[in-house]
N, C-alpha and C positions, 0 to 999 in steps of 0.2 A: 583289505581283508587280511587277516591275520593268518599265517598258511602254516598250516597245520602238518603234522608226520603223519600218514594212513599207515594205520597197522593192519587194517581187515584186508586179508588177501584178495580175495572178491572185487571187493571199491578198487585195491589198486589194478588189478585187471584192468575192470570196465574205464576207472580214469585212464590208464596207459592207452588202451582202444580208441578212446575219445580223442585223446589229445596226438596221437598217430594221424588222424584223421582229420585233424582241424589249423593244420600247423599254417602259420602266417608268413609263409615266407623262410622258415626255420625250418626247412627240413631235410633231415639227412642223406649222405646220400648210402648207399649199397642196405638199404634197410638200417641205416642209424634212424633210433625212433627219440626224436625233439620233445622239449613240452612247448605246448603253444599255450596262448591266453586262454585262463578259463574267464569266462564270460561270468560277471560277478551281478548277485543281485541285489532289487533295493537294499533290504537287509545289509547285506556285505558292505555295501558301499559305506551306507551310516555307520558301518561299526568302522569303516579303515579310518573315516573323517576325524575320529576322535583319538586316532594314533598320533595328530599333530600335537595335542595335549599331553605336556609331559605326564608321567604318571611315578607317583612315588617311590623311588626305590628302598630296597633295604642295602644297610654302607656295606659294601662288603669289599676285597681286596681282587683287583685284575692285573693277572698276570702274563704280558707276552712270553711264547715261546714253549718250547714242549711239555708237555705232561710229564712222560718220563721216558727214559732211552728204550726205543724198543727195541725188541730182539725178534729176529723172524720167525714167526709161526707162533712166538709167547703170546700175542694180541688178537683179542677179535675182530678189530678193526685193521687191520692190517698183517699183510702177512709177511712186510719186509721190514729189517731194520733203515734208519738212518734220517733228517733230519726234516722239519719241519721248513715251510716258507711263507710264514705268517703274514707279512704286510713286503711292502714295496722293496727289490731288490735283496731280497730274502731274511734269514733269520735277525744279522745284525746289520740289515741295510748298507751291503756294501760290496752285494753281490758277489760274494764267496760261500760255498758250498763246501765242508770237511767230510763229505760223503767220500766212499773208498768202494773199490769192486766195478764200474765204469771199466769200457769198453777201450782200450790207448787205441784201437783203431777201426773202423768203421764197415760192415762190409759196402761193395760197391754199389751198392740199393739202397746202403741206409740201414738203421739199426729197425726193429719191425716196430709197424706202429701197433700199439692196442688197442685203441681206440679213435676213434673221431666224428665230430658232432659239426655239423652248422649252428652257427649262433647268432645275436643278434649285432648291433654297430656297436662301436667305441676301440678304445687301446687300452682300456682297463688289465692288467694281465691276470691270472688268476692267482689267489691264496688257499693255502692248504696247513690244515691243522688237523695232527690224524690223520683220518682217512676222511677228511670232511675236503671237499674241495667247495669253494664259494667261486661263485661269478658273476660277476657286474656287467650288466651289459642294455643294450636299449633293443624294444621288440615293438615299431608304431609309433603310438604318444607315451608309452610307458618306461619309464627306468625301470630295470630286471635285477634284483636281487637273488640268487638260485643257488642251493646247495646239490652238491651231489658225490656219490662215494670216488676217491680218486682215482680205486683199482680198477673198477668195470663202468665208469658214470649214470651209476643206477640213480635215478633222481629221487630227493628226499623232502624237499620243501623252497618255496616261493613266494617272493614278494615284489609288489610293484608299486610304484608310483607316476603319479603323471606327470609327463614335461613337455615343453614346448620350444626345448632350445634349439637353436639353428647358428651352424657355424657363422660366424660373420663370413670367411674367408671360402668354404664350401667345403673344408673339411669333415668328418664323420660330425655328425650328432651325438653320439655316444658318447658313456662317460669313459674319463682317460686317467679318475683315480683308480689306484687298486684297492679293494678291500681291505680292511684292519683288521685282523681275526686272533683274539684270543682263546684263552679254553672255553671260554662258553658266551665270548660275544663277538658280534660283527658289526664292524664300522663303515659308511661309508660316503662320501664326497660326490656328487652329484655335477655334471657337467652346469647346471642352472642352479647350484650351490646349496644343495640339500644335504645336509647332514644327518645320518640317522644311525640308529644303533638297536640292532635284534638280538634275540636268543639263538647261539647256533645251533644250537639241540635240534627247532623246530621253526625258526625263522617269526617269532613270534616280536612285532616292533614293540621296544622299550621307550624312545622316543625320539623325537625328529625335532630339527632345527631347521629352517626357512631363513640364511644368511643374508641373499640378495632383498627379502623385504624387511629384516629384522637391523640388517646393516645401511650405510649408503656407499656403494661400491660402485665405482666407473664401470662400464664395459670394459671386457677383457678382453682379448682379439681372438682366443680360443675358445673360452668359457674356463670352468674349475680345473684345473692341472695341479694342483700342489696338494699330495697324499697328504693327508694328518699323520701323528705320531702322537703315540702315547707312551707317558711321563710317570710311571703309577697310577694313579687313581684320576690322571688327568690329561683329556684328548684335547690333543694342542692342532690348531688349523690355522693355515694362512688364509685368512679370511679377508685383507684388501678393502678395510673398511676407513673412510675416512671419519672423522680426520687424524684419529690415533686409534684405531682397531686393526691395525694391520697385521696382526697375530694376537689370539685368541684362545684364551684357556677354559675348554669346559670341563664340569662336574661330567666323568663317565660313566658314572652311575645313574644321573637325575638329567644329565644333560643343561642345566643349571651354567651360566656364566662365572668363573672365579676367578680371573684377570683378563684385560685385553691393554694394551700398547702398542706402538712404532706408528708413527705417522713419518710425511716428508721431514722433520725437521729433525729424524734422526741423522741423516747427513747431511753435512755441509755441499750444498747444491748450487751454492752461489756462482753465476756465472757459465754452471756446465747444463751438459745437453740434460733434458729432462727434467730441468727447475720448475717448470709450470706444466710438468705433467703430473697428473694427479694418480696416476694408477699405483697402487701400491703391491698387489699380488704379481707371484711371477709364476713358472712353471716348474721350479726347483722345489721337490719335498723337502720336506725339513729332517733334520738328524741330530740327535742330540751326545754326545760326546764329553768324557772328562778330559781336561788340559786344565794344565796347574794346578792339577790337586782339586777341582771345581768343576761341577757339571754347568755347561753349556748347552742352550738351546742354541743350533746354530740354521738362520733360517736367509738363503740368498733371495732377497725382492728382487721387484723391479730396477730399484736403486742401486741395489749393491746389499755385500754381507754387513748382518746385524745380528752378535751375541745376544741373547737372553738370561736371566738366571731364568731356566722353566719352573719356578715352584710361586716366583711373585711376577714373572713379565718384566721386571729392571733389565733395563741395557746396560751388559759390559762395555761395547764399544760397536761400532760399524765404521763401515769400507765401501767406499763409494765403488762401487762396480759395474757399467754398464755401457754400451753404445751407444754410438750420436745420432745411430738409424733410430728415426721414431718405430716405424715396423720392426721393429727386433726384440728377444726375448732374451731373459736366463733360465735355465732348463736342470742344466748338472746339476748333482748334489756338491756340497761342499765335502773334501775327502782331510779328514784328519789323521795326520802322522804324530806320536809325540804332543807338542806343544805349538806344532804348525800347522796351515789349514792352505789347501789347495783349490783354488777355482779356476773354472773353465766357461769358454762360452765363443759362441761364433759374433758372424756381422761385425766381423773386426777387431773385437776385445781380446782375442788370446787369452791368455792364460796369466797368472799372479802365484806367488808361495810366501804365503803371511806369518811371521813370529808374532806370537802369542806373548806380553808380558808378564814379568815373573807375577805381576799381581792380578793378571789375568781382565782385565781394565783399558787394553791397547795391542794395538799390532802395528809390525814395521813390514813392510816389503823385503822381502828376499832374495828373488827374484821376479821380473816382468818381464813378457815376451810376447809378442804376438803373432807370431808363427807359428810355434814349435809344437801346442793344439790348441785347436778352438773347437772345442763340443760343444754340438749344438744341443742335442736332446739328452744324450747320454751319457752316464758319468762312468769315467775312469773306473779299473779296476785297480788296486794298488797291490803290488807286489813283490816285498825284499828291496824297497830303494828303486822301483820304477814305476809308471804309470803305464797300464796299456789301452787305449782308446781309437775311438774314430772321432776326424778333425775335418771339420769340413763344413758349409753351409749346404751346398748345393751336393748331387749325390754324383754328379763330375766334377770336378776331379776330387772329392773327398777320400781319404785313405783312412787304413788303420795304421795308427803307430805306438813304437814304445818310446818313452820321454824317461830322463833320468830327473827323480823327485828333487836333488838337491841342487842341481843347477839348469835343469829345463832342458840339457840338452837331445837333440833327435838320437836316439839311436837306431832306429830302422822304422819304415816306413813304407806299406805296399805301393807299386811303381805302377798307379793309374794311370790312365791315359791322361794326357793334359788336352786335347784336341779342343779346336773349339765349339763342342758340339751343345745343338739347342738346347734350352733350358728349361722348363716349363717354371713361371716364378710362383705358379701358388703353390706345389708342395714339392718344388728342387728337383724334380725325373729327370733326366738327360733322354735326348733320345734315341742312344743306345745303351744295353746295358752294361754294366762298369767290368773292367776286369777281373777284377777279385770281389768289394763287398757293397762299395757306394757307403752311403751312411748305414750302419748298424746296434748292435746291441751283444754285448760278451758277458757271460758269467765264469766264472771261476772252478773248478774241480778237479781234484788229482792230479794236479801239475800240468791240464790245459784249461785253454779258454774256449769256449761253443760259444763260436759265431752264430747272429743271424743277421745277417745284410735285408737289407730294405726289398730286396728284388727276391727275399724267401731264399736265398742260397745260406744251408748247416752247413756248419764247417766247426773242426778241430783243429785248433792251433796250440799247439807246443808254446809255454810261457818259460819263453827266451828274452834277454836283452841283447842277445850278442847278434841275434838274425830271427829273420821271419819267414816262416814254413807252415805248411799246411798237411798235417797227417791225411785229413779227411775231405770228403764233401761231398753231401747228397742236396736235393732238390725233390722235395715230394709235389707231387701235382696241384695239389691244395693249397700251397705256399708260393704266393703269386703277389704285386706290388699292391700298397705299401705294407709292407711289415715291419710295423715299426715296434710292434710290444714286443719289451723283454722277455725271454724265455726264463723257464720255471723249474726250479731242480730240484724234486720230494722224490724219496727211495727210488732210486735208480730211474725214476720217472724225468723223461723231461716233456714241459709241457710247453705247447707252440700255438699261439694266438694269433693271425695271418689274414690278411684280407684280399680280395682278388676285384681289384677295384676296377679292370677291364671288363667286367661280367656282371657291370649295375653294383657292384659293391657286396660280393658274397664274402661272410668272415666266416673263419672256420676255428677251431680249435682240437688240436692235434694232441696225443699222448704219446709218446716214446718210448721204447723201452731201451735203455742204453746199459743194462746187462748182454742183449745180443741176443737174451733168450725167453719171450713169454714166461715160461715157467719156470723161470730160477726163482 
């Protein structure tokens, strides 16, 4: 069903009454009022059938990233200035935040929240453009597409699709890409590999792409994990298609295919672990980056990192990078300094720092280490000539550390316990909880990082190389194991995505206000 903006005050009444009253498992708690499923009829149904069918666009130009700087109280849409967090790990995917006015210290409760909703499964995190917040999320057999305003989450429009994916390993069902949100379209990746693209206006599907039957993709052992990225006019997705579709360039206008490449025989595999495995996608989004004067698509598989030119799909070059564990993944992004590119990755890979040649066609090794961090899901924040991240498979003894960029070495690292306590092997729990964060997720602003550890402990850390300290730390009730989505920083807003998987699996998503004051 195509979901529509209600302007008549009346309808949205009675819808708001209705859907207070019929929530599935979504609903809030202290009177937060959810939307649940509307019950859609023949009618409906027949018209969503026909959203698979691409539908003609007119060319026009998309643009990621803000409309224009706002200023508080100039906007109708919002009433605070500061920056947008459009697609995955914010404005320029590399989770740093130039937001200023933030809190240096926390009170003892926590900065107030202003909102909070029960929502449906996955680790999707949310996207916000304006005062447009988008959320992906699973509600039953349906993928949840849902817009809503960022300041008060007054709901504005909805779409769904049906799915039937089931973790191999028994993790969420949800999807785990984040939204692509331009000024007036939204992207989005599908745990069962649906690709699709709406009007943000009014959530209206422009059209949909069906990977897993349109491509021939092995099983994945999560399902879809690698966010798209768009290129100009062209949404690039690891799409894991043999036998050379392993990234994929669509028409973001028409949805329309315009290049695909990388099969296995982009690296030389002869001999190492994973020559006869077929799986091409991994769980590293892609990022695209200038080095030597050249824009690169730089996209880590299953195999290891593979340059692209993003406008034809040609390989610069690729770097075998992977583990000998067949059950093992790469996750990080690839972080580019300069003319150098930084990876990461647990199940015993450690860590690599690649020179880029001057013709942009090869890389050398820098250095290699495999101690000094192995990220498993989360990538580094870089900052002034350091890395700062968490290293670790398991969430014991896993730490946060900072790593010097130019020769890997530790410079401090939180002092977990080492004990040798249980392990749970499908999603790394220990069975107690860590001293400080276990595995987590950091973003960047005002000269700290906000933590969130797996176990839902915020924290404020000071981005230091020289020591590690902790200004802050709250624990809201809601924020309970795994939390594993990265937090989300639009106007002084942070936003917390969290699951409390001891309680049947309730997710919740949290607003924050990290001015310290509702109403600044």
């Amino acid at each position: 069903m195509t979901a529509k903006t209600y302007r008549n005050s009346l309808t949205v009444a009675l819808l708001g009454l209705f859907l207070a009253t019929s929530l599935l498992g979504c609903g809030g708690d202290d009177g937060d009022t959810e939307v649940a499923t509307v019950e859609k009829t023949a009618a409906d149904k027949a018209a969503k059938a026909k959203t698979d069918t691409k539908k003609p666009q007119k060319r026009e130009s998309i643009v990621l990233g803000p409309r224009e700087p706002y200023v508080a109280g100039s906007s109708p849409e919002t009433e605070r200035s500061g920056e947008d967090w459009p697609q995955f790990l914010g404005l320029h995917s590399d989770s740093i935040s130039q937001e200023t006015g933030l809190l240096d210290e926390w009170p003892a409760d926590g900065p107030p929240v202003l909102w909070k909703m029960r929502v449906g499964s996955g680790y999707a995190a949310p996207s916000i453009m304006g005062n447009h917040l988008v959320l992906f999320h699973r509600q039953g057999n349906e993928d949840v597409i849902e817009c809503y305003t960022a300041d008060e989450k007054k709901w504005l429009w909805r779409e769904t699709f049906p799915t039937d994916f089931r973790d191999p390993y028994g993790y969420s069902n949800g999807p785990r890409c984040t939204p692509l949100v331009t000024q007036d379209r939204v992207f989005t990746f599908g745990s069962n590999g649906r690709l699709s693209c709406l009007k943000l206006e009014d959530g209206e599907v422009l059209w949909t792409r069906d990977t897993n039957e349109e491509f021939d993709i092995p099983q994945a052992f999560f399902g879809v994990g690698s966010t798209p990225i768009l290129e100009g006019n062209l949404l690039i997705v690891m799409v894991g298609g043999q036998p050379n579709a392993g990234v994929v360039a669509f028409d973001a206008i028409t949805g329309d295919i315009v290049w695909e490449n990388v099969g296995t025989d982009a690296w030389d595999m002869k001999g190492k672990p994973g020559a006869d495995d077929p799986k091409l996608a991994s769980y590293s989004s892609l990022v695209v980056r200038e080095i030597q004067g050249k824009r690169h698509l730089l996209a880590l598989m299953r195999p290891g990192l593979v340059s692209l030119d993003p406008q034809t799909g040609k390989i610069n070059f690729a770097y075998y990078f992977r583990s000998r564990i067949h059950d093992s993944v790469n996750a990080a992004m690839p972080i580019v300094v300069d003319n150098q590119i930084f990876l990461s990755a647990a199940y015993g890979v450690g860590s690599v720092l690649l020179q880029v040649g001057a013709d942009g066609q090869s890389v050398e090794e820098v250095w290699k280490n495999k101690d000094s961090m192995r990220a498993h899901w989360t990538t580094p924040v870089y900052h002034d000539g350091y890395l700062y991240g968490f290293s670790g498979r398991h969430e014991v003894p896993s730490s946060m550390r900072c790593i010097d960029w130019a020769t890997g070495e530790v410079k401090w690292m939180t002092d977990e316990e080492e004990g040798a306590e249980l392990v749970n092997p499908r999603d790394g729990a220990s069975s107690i909880e860590p001293k400080w964060y276990g595995r987590g997720s950091a973003i960047m602003a005002q000269g700290n990082l906000i933590v969130l550890g797996e176990r839902g402990a915020l924290a404020l850390v000071p981005v230091d190389p020289e020591k590690f300290s902790q200004t802050s730390r709250v624990k809201y009730p809601e924020m309970k194991y795994p939390s594993w989505t990265g937090p989300v920083l639009s106007r002084k807003r942070l936003y917390i995505r969290c699951e409390d998987k001891a309680h049947g699996g309730e997710y919740y998503l949290l607003c924050v206000d990290l001015t310290g004051s509702a109403g600044s």
